[in-house]
C-alpha positions in Angstrom: 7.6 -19.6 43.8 6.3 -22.8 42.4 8.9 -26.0 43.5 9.9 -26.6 40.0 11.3 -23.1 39.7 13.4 -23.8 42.5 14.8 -27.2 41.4 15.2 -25.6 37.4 17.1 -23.0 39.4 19.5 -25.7 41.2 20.1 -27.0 37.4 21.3 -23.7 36.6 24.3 -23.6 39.3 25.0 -27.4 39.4 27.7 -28.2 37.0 27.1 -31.5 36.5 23.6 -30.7 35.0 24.5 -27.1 34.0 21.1 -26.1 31.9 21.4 -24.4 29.2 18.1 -24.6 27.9 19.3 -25.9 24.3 17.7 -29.1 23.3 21.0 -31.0 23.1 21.9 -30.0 26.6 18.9 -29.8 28.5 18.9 -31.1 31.9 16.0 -30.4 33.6 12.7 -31.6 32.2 8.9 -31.3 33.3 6.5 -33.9 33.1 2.5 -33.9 33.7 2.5 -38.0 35.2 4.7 -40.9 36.3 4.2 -42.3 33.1 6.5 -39.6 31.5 9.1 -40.4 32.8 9.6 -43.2 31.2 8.3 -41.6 27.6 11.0 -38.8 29.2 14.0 -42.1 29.1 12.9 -42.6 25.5 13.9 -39.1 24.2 16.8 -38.6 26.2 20.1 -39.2 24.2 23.5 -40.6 26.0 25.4 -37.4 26.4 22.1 -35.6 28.5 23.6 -37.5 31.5 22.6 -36.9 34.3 19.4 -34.8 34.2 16.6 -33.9 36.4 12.6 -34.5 35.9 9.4 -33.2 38.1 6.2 -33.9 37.7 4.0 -30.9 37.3 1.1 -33.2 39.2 1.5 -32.1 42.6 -0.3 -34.6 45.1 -0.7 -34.3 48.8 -3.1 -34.1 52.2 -3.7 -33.7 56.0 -5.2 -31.3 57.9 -6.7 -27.8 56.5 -4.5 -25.2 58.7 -1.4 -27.3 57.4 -1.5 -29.7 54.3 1.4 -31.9 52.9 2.6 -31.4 49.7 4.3 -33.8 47.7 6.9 -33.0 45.1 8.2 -36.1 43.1 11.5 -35.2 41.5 13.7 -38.0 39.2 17.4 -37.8 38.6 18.3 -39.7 35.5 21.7 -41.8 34.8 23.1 -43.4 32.4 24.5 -47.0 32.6 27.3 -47.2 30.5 27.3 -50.9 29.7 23.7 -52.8 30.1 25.1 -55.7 29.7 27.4 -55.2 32.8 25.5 -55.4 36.5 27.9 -53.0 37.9 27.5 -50.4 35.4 23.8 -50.3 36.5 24.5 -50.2 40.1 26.9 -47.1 39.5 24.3 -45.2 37.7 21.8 -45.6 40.7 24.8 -44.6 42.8 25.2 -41.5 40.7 21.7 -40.3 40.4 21.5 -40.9 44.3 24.4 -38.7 44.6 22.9 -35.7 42.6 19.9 -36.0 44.3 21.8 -35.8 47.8 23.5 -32.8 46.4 20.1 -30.8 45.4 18.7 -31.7 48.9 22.0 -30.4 50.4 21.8 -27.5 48.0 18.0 -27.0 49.1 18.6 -26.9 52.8 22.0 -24.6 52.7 19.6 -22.2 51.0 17.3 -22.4 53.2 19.2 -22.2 56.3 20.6 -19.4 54.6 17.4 -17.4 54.3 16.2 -17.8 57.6 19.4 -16.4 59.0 19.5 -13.7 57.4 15.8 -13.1 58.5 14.8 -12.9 54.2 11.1 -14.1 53.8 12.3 -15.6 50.3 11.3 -18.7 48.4 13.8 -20.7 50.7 13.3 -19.6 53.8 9.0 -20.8 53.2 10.3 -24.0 52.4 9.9 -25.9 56.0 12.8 -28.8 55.4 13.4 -29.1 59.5 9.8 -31.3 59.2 9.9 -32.7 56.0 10.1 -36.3 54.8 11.9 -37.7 52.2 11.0 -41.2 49.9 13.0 -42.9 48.0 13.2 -45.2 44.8 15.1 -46.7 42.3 13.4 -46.7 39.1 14.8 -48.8 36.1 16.0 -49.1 33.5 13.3 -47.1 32.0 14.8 -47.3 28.4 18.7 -47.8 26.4 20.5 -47.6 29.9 18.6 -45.5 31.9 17.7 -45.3 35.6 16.2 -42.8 37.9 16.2 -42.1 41.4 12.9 -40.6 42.5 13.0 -38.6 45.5 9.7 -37.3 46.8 10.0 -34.6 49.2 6.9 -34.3 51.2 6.6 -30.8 53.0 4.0 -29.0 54.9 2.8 -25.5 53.8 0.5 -23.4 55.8 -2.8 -22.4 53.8 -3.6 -18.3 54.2 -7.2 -19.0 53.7 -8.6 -15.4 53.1 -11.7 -14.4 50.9 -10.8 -12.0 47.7 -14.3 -10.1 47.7 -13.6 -9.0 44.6 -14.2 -12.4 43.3 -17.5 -12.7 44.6 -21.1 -11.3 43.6 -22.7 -9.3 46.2 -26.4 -11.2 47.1 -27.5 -7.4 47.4 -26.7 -6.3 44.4 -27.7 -8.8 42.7 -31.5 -9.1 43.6 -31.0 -5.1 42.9 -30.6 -6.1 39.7 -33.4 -8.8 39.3 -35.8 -5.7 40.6 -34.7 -3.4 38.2 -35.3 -6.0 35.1 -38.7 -6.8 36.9 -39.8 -3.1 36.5 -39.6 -2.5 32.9 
Protein backbone atom coordinates (compact mmCIF):
# COMPACT_ATOMS: atom_id res chain seq x y z
CA UNK A 1 0.00 0.00 0.00
CA UNK A 2 1.45 3.36 -0.88
CA UNK A 3 1.91 5.72 2.61
CA UNK A 4 -0.57 8.13 1.54
CA UNK A 5 -3.27 5.54 1.40
CA UNK A 6 -2.59 4.81 4.80
CA UNK A 7 -2.66 8.47 6.20
CA UNK A 8 -6.06 9.21 3.62
CA UNK A 9 -7.29 6.12 5.59
CA UNK A 10 -6.50 7.70 9.23
CA UNK A 11 -8.64 10.91 7.76
CA UNK A 12 -11.33 8.61 7.24
CA UNK A 13 -11.72 7.48 11.08
CA UNK A 14 -10.34 10.67 12.84
CA UNK A 15 -13.22 12.86 13.64
CA UNK A 16 -11.59 15.85 13.79
CA UNK A 17 -10.66 15.63 10.05
CA UNK A 18 -13.44 13.18 9.13
CA UNK A 19 -12.97 13.16 5.03
CA UNK A 20 -15.60 13.19 3.17
CA UNK A 21 -14.15 13.70 -0.07
CA UNK A 22 -16.53 16.87 -0.92
CA UNK A 23 -14.59 19.86 -1.80
CA UNK A 24 -16.05 21.99 1.12
CA UNK A 25 -14.91 19.34 3.59
CA UNK A 26 -11.91 17.89 2.37
CA UNK A 27 -9.28 17.09 4.78
CA UNK A 28 -6.68 15.38 3.39
CA UNK A 29 -4.82 16.81 0.41
CA UNK A 30 -1.83 15.60 -1.88
CA UNK A 31 0.78 17.62 -3.05
CA UNK A 32 3.75 16.94 -5.72
CA UNK A 33 6.50 19.63 -3.68
CA UNK A 34 7.06 21.63 -0.58
CA UNK A 35 6.11 24.51 -2.42
CA UNK A 36 2.47 23.28 -2.43
CA UNK A 37 1.90 23.56 0.48
CA UNK A 38 1.89 26.80 0.72
CA UNK A 39 -0.17 27.19 -2.79
CA UNK A 40 -2.24 24.30 -0.59
CA UNK A 41 -2.75 27.38 2.47
CA UNK A 42 -3.96 29.62 -0.29
CA UNK A 43 -7.05 27.42 -1.34
CA UNK A 44 -7.98 26.24 1.94
CA UNK A 45 -10.99 28.16 3.47
CA UNK A 46 -11.48 28.71 7.50
CA UNK A 47 -13.93 26.00 8.16
CA UNK A 48 -11.30 23.04 6.45
CA UNK A 49 -9.64 23.20 9.93
CA UNK A 50 -7.52 21.16 10.61
CA UNK A 51 -6.47 19.07 7.55
CA UNK A 52 -3.74 16.88 6.46
CA UNK A 53 -1.21 17.25 3.35
CA UNK A 54 1.63 14.70 1.92
CA UNK A 55 3.81 15.18 -0.60
CA UNK A 56 3.58 12.58 -3.36
CA UNK A 57 7.66 13.30 -3.80
CA UNK A 58 8.95 10.58 -1.81
CA UNK A 59 12.78 11.18 -0.97
CA UNK A 60 15.14 8.93 0.90
CA UNK A 61 18.71 6.77 1.04
CA UNK A 62 21.25 4.28 2.70
CA UNK A 63 22.25 1.11 2.02
CA UNK A 64 20.73 -1.22 -0.96
CA UNK A 65 19.46 -4.37 1.23
CA UNK A 66 17.65 -1.58 3.45
CA UNK A 67 16.95 2.08 2.18
CA UNK A 68 15.17 4.94 4.22
CA UNK A 69 12.28 6.37 3.07
CA UNK A 70 11.05 9.64 3.88
CA UNK A 71 7.40 10.52 4.01
CA UNK A 72 6.75 14.37 4.69
CA UNK A 73 3.21 14.82 6.01
CA UNK A 74 1.68 18.56 7.08
CA UNK A 75 -1.14 19.03 9.51
CA UNK A 76 -2.71 22.43 8.91
CA UNK A 77 -4.39 24.91 11.64
CA UNK A 78 -6.05 27.65 11.66
CA UNK A 79 -5.15 30.71 13.88
CA UNK A 80 -8.19 32.29 14.80
CA UNK A 81 -6.99 35.88 15.44
CA UNK A 82 -3.58 36.85 13.44
CA UNK A 83 -3.30 39.66 15.10
CA UNK A 84 -3.18 37.80 18.52
CA UNK A 85 0.46 35.85 19.35
CA UNK A 86 -1.40 33.33 21.34
CA UNK A 87 -3.88 32.47 18.79
CA UNK A 88 -0.83 31.40 16.61
CA UNK A 89 0.80 29.46 19.25
CA UNK A 90 -2.45 27.43 19.82
CA UNK A 91 -2.80 26.48 16.23
CA UNK A 92 0.83 25.01 16.24
CA UNK A 93 -0.22 23.34 19.49
CA UNK A 94 -3.25 21.82 17.68
CA UNK A 95 -1.68 20.63 14.53
CA UNK A 96 1.08 19.13 16.87
CA UNK A 97 -1.61 17.34 18.58
CA UNK A 98 -3.21 15.74 15.46
CA UNK A 99 -0.13 14.82 14.24
CA UNK A 100 0.73 12.98 17.69
CA UNK A 101 -2.65 11.36 17.33
CA UNK A 102 -1.99 9.89 13.59
CA UNK A 103 1.41 8.62 14.85
CA UNK A 104 -0.32 7.02 17.86
CA UNK A 105 -3.03 5.89 15.50
CA UNK A 106 -0.13 4.49 13.07
CA UNK A 107 1.68 2.49 15.76
CA UNK A 108 -1.61 0.92 17.56
CA UNK A 109 -2.21 -0.40 14.12
CA UNK A 110 0.77 -1.59 13.68
CA UNK A 111 1.30 -3.22 16.98
CA UNK A 112 -1.95 -4.57 16.13
CA UNK A 113 -0.97 -6.40 13.07
CA UNK A 114 2.01 -7.96 14.23
CA UNK A 115 0.13 -9.51 17.03
CA UNK A 116 -2.15 -11.00 15.38
CA UNK A 117 0.61 -12.42 13.05
CA UNK A 118 -1.37 -10.37 9.69
CA UNK A 119 1.29 -9.53 6.99
CA UNK A 120 -0.99 -6.33 6.29
CA UNK A 121 0.02 -2.80 5.28
CA UNK A 122 0.71 -2.03 9.05
CA UNK A 123 2.45 -4.68 10.23
CA UNK A 124 5.38 -3.78 6.99
CA UNK A 125 5.47 -0.55 8.38
CA UNK A 126 8.84 -0.96 10.75
CA UNK A 127 7.92 2.17 13.46
CA UNK A 128 10.12 0.28 16.32
CA UNK A 129 13.32 1.93 14.09
CA UNK A 130 11.94 4.81 12.62
CA UNK A 131 12.72 8.55 13.11
CA UNK A 132 10.66 11.24 13.33
CA UNK A 133 11.46 15.33 12.33
CA UNK A 134 9.77 17.91 13.15
CA UNK A 135 8.76 21.57 12.10
CA UNK A 136 6.66 24.40 12.48
CA UNK A 137 5.76 25.90 9.28
CA UNK A 138 4.01 29.40 9.12
CA UNK A 139 1.87 31.22 8.59
CA UNK A 140 1.75 29.98 5.12
CA UNK A 141 -1.26 32.25 4.17
CA UNK A 142 -4.82 34.13 6.04
CA UNK A 143 -3.99 32.25 9.44
CA UNK A 144 -2.44 29.28 8.61
CA UNK A 145 0.28 27.05 10.12
CA UNK A 146 1.45 23.56 9.57
CA UNK A 147 3.33 21.16 11.42
CA UNK A 148 5.37 18.91 9.22
CA UNK A 149 6.21 15.69 10.48
CA UNK A 150 8.65 13.56 8.40
CA UNK A 151 8.63 10.07 9.22
CA UNK A 152 11.74 8.44 8.09
CA UNK A 153 11.38 4.47 7.90
CA UNK A 154 13.41 1.73 6.48
CA UNK A 155 11.90 -0.77 4.02
CA UNK A 156 13.65 -3.82 2.78
CA UNK A 157 14.08 -3.96 -1.18
CA UNK A 158 13.03 -7.66 -2.62
CA UNK A 159 15.35 -7.24 -5.43
CA UNK A 160 14.21 -10.02 -7.85
CA UNK A 161 14.47 -10.06 -11.78
CA UNK A 162 10.87 -10.30 -13.71
CA UNK A 163 12.24 -12.23 -16.90
CA UNK A 164 9.35 -11.45 -18.50
CA UNK A 165 10.47 -7.93 -18.75
CA UNK A 166 13.60 -8.74 -20.39
CA UNK A 167 14.65 -9.77 -24.07
CA UNK A 168 16.39 -12.89 -24.37
CA UNK A 169 20.18 -12.19 -26.14
CA UNK A 170 19.35 -15.65 -27.75
CA UNK A 171 16.51 -14.90 -29.27
CA UNK A 172 17.31 -12.04 -30.34
CA UNK A 173 20.39 -12.63 -32.60
CA UNK A 174 17.83 -15.59 -33.74
CA UNK A 175 16.10 -12.94 -35.07
CA UNK A 176 18.90 -10.74 -36.60
CA UNK A 177 19.81 -14.32 -38.51
CA UNK A 178 16.58 -14.86 -39.81
CA UNK A 179 16.26 -11.10 -41.36
CA UNK A 180 19.98 -11.69 -42.63
CA UNK A 181 18.68 -14.75 -44.78
CA UNK A 182 16.16 -13.31 -46.87
Amino acid sequence: MNFHKIVRQWTKVYEPMKDDEEIENRRFYLTDTSNGVVELAKKLTPKMTPCVAMESVVEGGGKLERPNRNYPIYFYCRARDMSDGDCASEATEEAWFHAQQFLAWLKKKHDDEMGSNIDGDFARIELDNAWIEMQTIGPLHDGWYAVMIQLERAEPLNLCVDESLYIDPEDEEEDDSDSDSE
